[in-house]
gemmi code that builds the backbone of each chain (N, CA, C; Angstrom):
import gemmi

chains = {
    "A": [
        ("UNK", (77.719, 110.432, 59.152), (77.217, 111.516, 60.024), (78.131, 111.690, 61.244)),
        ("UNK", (78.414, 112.664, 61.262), (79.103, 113.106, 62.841), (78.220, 112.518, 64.034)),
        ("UNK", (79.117, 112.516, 65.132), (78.624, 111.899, 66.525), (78.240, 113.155, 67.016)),
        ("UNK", (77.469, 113.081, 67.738), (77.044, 114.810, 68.707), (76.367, 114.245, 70.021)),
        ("UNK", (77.077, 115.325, 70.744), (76.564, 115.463, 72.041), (75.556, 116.586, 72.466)),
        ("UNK", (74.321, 116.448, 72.881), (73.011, 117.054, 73.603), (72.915, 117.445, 74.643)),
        ("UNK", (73.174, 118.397, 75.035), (73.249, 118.664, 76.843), (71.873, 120.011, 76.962)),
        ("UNK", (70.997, 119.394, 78.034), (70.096, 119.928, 78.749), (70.984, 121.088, 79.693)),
        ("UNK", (70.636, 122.339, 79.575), (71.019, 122.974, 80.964), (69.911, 124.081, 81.626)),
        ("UNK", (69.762, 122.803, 82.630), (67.995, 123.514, 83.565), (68.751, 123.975, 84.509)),
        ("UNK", (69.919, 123.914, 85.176), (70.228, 124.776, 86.424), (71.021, 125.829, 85.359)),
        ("UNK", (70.969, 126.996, 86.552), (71.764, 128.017, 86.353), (72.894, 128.764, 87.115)),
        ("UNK", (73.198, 127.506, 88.124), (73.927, 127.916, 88.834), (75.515, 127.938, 88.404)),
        ("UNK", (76.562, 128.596, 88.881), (77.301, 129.048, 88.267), (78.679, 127.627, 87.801)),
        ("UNK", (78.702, 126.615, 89.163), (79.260, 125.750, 88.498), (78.812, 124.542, 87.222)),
        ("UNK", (77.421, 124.327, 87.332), (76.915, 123.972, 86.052), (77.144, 124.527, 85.421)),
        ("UNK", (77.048, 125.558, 84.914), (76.967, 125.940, 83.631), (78.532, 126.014, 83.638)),
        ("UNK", (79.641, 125.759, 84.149), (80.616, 125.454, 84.181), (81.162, 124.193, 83.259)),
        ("UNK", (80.317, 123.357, 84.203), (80.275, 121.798, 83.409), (79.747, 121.690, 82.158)),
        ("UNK", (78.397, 122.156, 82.264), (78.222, 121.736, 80.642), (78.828, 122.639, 79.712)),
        ("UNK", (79.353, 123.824, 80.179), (80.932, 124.134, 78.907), (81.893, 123.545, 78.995)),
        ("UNK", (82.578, 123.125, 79.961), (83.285, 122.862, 79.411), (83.329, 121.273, 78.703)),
        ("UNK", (81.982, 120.705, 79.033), (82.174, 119.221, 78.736), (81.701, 119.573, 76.593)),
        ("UNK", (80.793, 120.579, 76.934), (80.423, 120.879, 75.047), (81.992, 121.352, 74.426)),
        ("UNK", (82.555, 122.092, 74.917), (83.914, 122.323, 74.349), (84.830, 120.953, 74.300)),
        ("UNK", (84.912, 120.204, 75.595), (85.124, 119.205, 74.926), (85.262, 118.330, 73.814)),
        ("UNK", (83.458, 117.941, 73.793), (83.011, 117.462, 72.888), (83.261, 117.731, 71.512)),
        ("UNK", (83.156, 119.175, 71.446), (83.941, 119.779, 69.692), (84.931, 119.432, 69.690)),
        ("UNK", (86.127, 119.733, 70.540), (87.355, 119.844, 70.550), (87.693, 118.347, 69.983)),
        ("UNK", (87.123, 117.001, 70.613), (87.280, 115.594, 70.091), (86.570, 115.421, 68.712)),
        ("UNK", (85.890, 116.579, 68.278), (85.399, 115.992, 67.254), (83.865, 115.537, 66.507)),
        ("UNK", (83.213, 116.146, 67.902), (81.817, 115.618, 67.832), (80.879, 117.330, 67.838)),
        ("UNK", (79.988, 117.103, 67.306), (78.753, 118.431, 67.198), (78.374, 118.392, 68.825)),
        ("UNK", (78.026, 119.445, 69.189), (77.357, 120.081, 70.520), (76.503, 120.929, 70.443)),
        ("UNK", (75.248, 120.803, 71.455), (74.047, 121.202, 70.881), (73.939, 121.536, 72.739)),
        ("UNK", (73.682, 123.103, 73.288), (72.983, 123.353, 74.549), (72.021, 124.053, 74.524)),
        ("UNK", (71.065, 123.005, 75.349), (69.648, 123.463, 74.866), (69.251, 124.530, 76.692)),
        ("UNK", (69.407, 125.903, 76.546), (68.831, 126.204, 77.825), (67.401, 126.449, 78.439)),
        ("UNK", (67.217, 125.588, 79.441), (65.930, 125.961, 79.954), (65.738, 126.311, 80.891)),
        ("UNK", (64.789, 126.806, 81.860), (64.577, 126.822, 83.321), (65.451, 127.754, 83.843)),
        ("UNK", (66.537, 127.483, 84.860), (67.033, 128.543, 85.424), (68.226, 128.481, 84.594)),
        ("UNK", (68.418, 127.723, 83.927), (69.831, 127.468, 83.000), (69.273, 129.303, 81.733)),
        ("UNK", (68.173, 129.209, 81.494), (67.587, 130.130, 80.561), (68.330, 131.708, 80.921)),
        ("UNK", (68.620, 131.766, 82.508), (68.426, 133.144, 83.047), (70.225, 133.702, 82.540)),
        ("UNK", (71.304, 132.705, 82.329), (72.086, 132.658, 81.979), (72.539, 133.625, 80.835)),
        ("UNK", (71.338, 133.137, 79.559), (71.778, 133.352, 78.227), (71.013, 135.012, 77.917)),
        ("UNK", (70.310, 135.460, 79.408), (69.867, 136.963, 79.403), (71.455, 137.891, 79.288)),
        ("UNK", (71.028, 139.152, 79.054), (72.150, 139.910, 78.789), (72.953, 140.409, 80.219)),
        ("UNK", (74.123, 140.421, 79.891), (74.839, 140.039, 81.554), (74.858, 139.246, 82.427)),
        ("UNK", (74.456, 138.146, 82.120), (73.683, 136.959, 82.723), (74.738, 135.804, 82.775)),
        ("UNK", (75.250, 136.030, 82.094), (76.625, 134.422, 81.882), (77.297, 134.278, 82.934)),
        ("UNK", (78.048, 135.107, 83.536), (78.459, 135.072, 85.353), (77.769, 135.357, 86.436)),
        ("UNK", (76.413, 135.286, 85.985), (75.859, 135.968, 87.486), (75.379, 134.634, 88.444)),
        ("UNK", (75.298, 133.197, 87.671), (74.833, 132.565, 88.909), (75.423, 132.077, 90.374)),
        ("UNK", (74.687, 131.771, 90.973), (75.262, 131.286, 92.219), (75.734, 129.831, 92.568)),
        ("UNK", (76.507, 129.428, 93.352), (77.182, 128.245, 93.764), (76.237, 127.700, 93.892)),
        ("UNK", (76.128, 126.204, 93.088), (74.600, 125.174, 93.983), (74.917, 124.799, 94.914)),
        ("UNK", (76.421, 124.391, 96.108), (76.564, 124.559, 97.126), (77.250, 125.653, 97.666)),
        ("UNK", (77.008, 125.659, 99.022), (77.914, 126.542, 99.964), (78.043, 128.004, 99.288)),
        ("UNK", (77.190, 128.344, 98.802), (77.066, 129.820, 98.489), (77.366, 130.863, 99.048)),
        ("UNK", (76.590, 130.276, 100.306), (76.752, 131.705, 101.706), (76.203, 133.122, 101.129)),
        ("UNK", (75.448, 133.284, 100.350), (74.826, 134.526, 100.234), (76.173, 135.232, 99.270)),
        ("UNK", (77.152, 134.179, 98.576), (77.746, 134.651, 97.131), (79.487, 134.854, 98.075)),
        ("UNK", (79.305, 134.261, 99.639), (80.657, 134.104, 99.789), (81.473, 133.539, 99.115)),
        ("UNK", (80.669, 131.927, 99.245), (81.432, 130.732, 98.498), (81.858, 130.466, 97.256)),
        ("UNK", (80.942, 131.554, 96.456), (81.199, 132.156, 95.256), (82.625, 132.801, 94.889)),
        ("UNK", (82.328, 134.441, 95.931), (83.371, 134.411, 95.786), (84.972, 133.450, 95.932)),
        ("UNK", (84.997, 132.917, 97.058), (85.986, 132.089, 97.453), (86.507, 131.212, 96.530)),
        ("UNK", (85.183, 130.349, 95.591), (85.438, 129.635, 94.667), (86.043, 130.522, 93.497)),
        ("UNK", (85.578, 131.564, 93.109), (86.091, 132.277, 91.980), (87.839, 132.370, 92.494)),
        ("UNK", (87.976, 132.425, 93.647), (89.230, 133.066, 93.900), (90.483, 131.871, 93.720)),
        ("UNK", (89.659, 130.861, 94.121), (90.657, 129.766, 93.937), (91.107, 129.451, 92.166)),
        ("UNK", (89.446, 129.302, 91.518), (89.603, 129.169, 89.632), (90.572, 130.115, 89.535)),
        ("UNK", (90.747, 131.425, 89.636), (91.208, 132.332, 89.100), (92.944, 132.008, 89.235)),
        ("UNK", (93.072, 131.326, 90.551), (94.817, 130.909, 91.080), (95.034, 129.619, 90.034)),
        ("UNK", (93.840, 128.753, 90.007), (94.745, 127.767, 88.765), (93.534, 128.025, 87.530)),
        ("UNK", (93.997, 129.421, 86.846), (93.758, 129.641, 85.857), (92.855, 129.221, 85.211)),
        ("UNK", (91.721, 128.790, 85.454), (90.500, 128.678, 84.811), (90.252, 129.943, 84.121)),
        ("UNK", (89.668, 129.390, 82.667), (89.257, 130.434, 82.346), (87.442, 130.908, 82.298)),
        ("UNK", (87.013, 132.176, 81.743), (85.613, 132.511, 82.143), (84.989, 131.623, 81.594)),
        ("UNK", (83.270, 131.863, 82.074), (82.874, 131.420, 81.136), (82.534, 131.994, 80.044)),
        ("UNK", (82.631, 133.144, 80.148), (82.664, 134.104, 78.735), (83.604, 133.729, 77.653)),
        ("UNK", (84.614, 133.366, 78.408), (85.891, 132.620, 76.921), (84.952, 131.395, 76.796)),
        ("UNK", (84.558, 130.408, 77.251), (84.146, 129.128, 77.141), (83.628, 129.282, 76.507)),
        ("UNK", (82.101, 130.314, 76.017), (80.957, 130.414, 75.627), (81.387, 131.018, 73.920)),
        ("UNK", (82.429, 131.908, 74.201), (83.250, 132.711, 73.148), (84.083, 131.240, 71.512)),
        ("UNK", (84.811, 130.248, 72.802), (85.270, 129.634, 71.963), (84.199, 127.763, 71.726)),
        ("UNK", (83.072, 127.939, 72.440), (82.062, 127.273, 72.129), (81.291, 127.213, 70.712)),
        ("UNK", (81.391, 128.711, 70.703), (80.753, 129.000, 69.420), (81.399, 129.250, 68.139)),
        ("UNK", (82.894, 129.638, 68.532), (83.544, 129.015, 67.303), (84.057, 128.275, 66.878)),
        ("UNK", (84.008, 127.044, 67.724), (83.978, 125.861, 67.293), (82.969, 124.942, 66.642)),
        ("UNK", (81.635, 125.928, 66.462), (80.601, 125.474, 65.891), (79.507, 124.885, 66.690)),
        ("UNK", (79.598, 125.345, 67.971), (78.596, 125.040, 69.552), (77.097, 125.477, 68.912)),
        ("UNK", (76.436, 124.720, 68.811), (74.625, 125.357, 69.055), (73.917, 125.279, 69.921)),
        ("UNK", (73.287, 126.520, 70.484), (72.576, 127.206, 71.514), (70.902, 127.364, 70.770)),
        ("UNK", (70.050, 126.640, 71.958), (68.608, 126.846, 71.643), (68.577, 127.250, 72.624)),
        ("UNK", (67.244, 128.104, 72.721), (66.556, 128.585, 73.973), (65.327, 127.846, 73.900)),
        ("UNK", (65.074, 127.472, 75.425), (63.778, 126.867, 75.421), (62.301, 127.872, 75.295)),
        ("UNK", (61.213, 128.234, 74.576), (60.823, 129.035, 74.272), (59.552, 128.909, 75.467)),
        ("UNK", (59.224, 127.760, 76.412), (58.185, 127.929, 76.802), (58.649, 128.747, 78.090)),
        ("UNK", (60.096, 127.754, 78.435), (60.515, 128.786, 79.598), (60.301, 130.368, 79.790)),
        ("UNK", (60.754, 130.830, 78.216), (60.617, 132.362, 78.043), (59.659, 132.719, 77.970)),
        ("UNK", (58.434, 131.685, 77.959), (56.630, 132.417, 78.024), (56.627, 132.333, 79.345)),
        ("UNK", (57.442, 131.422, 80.551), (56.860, 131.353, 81.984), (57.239, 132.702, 82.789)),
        ("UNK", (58.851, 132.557, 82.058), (59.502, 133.825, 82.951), (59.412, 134.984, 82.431)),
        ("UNK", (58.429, 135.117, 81.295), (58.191, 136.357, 81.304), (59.562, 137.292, 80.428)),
        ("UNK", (60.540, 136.054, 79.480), (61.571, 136.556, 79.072), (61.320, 136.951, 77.165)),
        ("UNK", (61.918, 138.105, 77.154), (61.393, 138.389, 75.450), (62.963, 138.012, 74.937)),
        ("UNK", (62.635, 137.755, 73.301), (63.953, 137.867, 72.653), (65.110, 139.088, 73.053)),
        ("UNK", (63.950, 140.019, 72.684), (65.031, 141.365, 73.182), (66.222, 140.659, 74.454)),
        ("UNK", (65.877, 140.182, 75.532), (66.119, 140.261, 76.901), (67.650, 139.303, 76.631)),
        ("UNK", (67.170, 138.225, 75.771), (68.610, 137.286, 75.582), (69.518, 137.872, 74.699)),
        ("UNK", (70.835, 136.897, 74.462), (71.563, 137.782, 73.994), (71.637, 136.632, 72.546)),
        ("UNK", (70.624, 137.338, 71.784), (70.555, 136.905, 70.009), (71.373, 136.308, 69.672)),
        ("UNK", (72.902, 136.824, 69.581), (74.062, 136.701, 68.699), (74.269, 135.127, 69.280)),
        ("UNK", (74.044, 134.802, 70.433), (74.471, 133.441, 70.883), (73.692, 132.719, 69.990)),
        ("UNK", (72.152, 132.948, 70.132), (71.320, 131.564, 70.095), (71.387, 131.056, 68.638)),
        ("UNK", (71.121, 130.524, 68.371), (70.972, 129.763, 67.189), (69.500, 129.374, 67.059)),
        ("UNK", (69.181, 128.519, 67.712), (67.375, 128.442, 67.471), (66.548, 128.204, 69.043)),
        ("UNK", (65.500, 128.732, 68.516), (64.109, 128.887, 69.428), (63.429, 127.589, 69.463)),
        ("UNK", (62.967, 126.329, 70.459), (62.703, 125.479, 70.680), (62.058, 125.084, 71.220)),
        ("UNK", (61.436, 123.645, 71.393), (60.753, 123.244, 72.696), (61.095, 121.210, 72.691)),
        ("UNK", (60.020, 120.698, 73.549), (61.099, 119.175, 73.538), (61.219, 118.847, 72.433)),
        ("UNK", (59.954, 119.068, 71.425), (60.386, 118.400, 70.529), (61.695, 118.215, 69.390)),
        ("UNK", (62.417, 119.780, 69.719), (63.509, 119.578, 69.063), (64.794, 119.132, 69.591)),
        ("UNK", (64.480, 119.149, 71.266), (65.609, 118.242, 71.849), (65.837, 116.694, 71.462)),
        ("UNK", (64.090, 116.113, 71.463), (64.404, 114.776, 71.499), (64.825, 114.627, 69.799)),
        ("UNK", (64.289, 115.114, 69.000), (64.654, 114.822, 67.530), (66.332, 115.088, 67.801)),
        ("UNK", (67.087, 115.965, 67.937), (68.694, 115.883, 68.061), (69.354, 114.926, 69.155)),
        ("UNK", (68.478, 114.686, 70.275), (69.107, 113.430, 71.225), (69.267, 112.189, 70.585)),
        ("UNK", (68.217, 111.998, 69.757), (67.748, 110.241, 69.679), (68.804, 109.790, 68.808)),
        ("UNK", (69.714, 110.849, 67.563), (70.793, 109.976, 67.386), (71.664, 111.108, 67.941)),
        ("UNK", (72.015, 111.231, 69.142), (73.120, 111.563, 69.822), (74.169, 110.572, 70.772)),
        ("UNK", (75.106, 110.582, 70.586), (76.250, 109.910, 71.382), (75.940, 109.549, 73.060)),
        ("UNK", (75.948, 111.644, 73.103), (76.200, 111.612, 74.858), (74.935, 112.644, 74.723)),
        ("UNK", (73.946, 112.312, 75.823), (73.082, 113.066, 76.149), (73.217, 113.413, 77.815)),
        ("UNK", (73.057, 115.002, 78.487), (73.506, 114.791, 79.736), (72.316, 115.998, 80.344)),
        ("UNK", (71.731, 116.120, 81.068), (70.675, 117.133, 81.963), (71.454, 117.878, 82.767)),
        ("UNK", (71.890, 118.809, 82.600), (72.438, 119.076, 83.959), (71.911, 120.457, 84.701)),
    ],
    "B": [
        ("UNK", (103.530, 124.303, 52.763), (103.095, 123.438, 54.225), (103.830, 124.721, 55.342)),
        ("UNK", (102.344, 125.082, 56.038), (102.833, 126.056, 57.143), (103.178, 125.368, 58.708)),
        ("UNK", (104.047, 125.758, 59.540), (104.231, 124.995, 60.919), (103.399, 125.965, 62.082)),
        ("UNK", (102.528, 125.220, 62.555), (101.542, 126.613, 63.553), (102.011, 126.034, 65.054)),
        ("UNK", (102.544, 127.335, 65.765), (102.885, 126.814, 67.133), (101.875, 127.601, 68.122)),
        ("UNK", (101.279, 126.653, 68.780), (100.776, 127.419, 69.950), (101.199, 126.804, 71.334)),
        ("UNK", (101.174, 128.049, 72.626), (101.592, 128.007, 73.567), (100.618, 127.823, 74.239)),
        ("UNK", (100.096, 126.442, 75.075), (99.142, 126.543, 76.310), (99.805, 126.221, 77.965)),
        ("UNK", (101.185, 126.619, 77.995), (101.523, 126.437, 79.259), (101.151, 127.623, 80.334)),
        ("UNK", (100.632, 126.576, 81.599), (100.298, 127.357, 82.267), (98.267, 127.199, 82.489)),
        ("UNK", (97.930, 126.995, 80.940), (96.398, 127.096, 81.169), (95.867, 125.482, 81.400)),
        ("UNK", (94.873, 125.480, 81.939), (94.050, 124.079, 82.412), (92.706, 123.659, 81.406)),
        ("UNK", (92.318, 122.688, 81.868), (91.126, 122.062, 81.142), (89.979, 123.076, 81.186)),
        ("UNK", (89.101, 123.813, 79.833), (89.610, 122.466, 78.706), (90.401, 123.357, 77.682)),
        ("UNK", (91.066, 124.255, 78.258), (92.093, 125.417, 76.909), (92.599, 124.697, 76.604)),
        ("UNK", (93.926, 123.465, 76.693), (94.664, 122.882, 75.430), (93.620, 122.613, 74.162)),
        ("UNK", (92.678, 121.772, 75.014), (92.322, 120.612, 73.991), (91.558, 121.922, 72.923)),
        ("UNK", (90.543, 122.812, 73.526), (90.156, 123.821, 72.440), (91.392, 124.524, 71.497)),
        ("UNK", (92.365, 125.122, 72.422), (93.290, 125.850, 71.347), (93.597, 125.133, 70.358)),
        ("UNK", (93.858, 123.518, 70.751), (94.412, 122.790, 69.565), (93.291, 122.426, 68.652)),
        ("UNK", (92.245, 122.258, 69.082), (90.740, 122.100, 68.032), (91.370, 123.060, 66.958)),
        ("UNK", (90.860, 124.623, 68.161), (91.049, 125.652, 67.071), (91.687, 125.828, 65.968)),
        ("UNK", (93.002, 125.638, 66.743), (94.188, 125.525, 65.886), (94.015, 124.489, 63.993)),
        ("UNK", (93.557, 123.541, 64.475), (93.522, 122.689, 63.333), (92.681, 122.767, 62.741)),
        ("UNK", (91.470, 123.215, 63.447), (90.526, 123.738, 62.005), (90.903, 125.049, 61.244)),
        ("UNK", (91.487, 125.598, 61.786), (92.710, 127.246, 61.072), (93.987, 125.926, 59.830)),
        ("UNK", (94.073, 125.371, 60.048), (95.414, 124.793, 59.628), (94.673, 124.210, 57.844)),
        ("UNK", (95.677, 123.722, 57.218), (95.817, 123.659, 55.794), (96.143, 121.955, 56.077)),
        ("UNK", (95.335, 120.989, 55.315), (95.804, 119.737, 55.243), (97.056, 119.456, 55.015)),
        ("UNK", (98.060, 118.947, 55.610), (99.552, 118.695, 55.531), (100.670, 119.564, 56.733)),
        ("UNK", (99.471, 120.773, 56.839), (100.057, 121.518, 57.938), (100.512, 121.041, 59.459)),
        ("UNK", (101.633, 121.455, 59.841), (101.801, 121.026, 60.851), (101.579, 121.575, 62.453)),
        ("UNK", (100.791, 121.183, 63.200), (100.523, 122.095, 64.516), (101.421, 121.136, 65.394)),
        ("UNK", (102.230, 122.072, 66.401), (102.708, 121.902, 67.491), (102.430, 122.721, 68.520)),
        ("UNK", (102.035, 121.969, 69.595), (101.294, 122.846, 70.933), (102.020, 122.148, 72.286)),
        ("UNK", (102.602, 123.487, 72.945), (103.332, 123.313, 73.886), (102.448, 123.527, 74.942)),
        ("UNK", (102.380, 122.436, 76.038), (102.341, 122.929, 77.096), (102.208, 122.160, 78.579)),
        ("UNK", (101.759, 122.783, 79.820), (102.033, 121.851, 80.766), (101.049, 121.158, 81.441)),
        ("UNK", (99.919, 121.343, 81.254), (98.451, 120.555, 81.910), (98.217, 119.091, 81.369)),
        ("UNK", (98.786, 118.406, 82.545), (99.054, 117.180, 82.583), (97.586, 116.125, 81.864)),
        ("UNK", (97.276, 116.354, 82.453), (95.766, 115.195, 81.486), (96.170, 115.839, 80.125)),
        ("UNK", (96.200, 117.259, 79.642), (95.919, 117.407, 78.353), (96.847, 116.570, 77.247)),
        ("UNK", (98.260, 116.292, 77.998), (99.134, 115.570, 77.326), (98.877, 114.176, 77.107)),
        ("UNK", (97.645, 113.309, 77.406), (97.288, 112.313, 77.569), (95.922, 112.682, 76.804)),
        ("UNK", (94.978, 113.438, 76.594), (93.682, 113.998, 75.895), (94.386, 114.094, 74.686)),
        ("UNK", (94.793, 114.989, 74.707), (95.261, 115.987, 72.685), (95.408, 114.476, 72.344)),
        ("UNK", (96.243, 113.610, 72.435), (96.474, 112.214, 71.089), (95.305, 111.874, 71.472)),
        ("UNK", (94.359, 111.639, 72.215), (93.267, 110.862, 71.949), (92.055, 111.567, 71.239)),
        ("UNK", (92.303, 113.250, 71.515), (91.373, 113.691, 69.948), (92.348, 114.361, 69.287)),
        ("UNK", (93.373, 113.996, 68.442), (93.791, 113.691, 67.297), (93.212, 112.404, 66.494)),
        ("UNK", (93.326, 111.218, 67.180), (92.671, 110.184, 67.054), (91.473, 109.690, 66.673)),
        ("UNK", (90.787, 110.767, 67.444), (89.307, 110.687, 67.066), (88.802, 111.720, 65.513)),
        ("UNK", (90.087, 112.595, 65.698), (89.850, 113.137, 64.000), (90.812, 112.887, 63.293)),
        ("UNK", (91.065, 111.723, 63.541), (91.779, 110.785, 61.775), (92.517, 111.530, 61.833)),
        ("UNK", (93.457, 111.820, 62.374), (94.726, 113.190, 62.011), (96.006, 112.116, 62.859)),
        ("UNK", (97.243, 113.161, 62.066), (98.445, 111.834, 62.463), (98.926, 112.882, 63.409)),
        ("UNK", (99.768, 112.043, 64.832), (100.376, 112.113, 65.775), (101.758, 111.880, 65.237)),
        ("UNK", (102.604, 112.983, 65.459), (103.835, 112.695, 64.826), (104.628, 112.090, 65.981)),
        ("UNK", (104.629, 113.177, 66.847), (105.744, 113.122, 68.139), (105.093, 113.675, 69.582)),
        ("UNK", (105.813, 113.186, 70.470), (105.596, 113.866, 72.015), (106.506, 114.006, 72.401)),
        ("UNK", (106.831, 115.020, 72.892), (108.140, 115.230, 73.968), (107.582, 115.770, 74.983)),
        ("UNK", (108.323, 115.463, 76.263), (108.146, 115.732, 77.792), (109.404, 116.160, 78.479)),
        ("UNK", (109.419, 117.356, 78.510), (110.915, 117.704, 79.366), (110.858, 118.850, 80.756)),
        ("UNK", (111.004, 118.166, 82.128), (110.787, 119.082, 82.706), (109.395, 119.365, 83.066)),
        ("UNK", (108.064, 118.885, 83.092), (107.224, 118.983, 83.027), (106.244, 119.889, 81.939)),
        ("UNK", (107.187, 120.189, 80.593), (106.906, 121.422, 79.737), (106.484, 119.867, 79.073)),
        ("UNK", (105.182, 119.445, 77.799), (105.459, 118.756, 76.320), (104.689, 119.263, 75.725)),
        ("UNK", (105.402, 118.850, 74.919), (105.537, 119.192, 73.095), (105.121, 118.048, 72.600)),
        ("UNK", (103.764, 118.320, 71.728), (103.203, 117.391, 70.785), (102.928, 118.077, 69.201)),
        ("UNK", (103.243, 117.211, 68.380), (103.464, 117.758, 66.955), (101.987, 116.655, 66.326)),
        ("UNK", (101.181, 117.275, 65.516), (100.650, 116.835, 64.657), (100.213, 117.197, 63.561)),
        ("UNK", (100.068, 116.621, 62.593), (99.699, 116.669, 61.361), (98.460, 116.930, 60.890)),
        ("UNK", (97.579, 117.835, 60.304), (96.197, 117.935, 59.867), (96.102, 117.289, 58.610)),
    ],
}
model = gemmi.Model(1)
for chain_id, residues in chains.items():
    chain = gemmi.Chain(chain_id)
    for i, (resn, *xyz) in enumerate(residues, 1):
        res = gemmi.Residue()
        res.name, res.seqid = resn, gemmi.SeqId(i, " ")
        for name, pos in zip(("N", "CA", "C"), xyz):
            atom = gemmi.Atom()
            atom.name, atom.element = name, gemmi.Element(name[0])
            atom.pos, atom.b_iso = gemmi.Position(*pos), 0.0
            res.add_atom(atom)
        chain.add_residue(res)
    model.add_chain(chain)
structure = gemmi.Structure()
structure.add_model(model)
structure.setup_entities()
């Protein structure tokens, strides 16, 4: 059986969801299955237009620090997270949505963007894919 | 046996290590990928997932801060 890595993503702020792409791209890239399960504010992400919109979890400044930070990624070439998310999934990345989140916030299928997700969930299908997972990470 | 070259100079973590994923799951067993480029950890990453997918490390070259790693699928 392949090794796989499980990553929780409850924030939605814009450098998380930073991290846990690029650490799931990683993870394929070495060789191992990747599984991001979004919930909570990580959820608001996988809405349509939603992949760049969060904010800095620090020093934001009302989307200064944002910008500022974008300005620096952009000088050493980081790329989006739209490529991340792009070559996540063809590397064979799986995307659940957490489904209770989408009963709290009031989010319908329509609202996410389908083509990503792969499956509709709740813990119980996190912990069944964690328990033989490698690297499990919350972020 | 096809030779696939890709260019990641210039881009940062984690584009090598994906292009070269990419790359080798595109590639034909025996095929050879060589991926140029200059993001220093990645030249120290790529052999360690080659490694981790049983795949052979032929060569490294470093010139100038540009390397060149060749491997085998």
């Amino acid at each position: 059986m392949m090794e796989k890595a499980t990553l929780i993503v409850h924030s939605g702020d814009m450098d998380k969801i930073y991290s846990a792409l690029i650490i799931a791209n990683g993870a394929l890239s070495m060789g191992m299955e990747a599984s991001l399960y979004f919930t909570f504010w990580g959820l608001q992400r996988l809405q349509k237009g939603g992949l760049e919109k969060g904010s800095l979890s620090k020093m934001n400044m009302m989307g200064l620090g944002k910008k500022m930070i974008q300005g620096r990624m952009e000088k050493a070439n980081v790329v989006s997270l739209e490529k991340l998310m792009t070559d996540f999934k063809e590397l064979g990345g799986k995307i659940i949505a957490c489904e209770m989140t989408m009963e709290i916030m009031g989010v319908k299928k329509e609202d996410l963007r389908q083509d990503l997700i792969d499956d509709y969930g709740a813990v119980g299908t996190y912990i069944n894919e964690a328990r033989d997972s490698k690297i499990t990470l919350f972020i | 046996m096809a030779d696939i070259k890709i260019d990641v100079k210039g881009e940062t973590c984690p584009v090598p290590l994906v292009e070269v994923r990419k790359a080798l799951r595109k590639a034909s067993p025996g095929d050879i990928v060589e991926v140029t480029g200059t993001h220093s950890a990645s030249k120290k990453e790529i052999p360690m997932a080659v490694e981790a997918l049983g795949l052979e490390l032929i060569d490294i070259i470093e010139e100038e801060g540009v390397w060149k790693i060749k491997i085998r699928r």
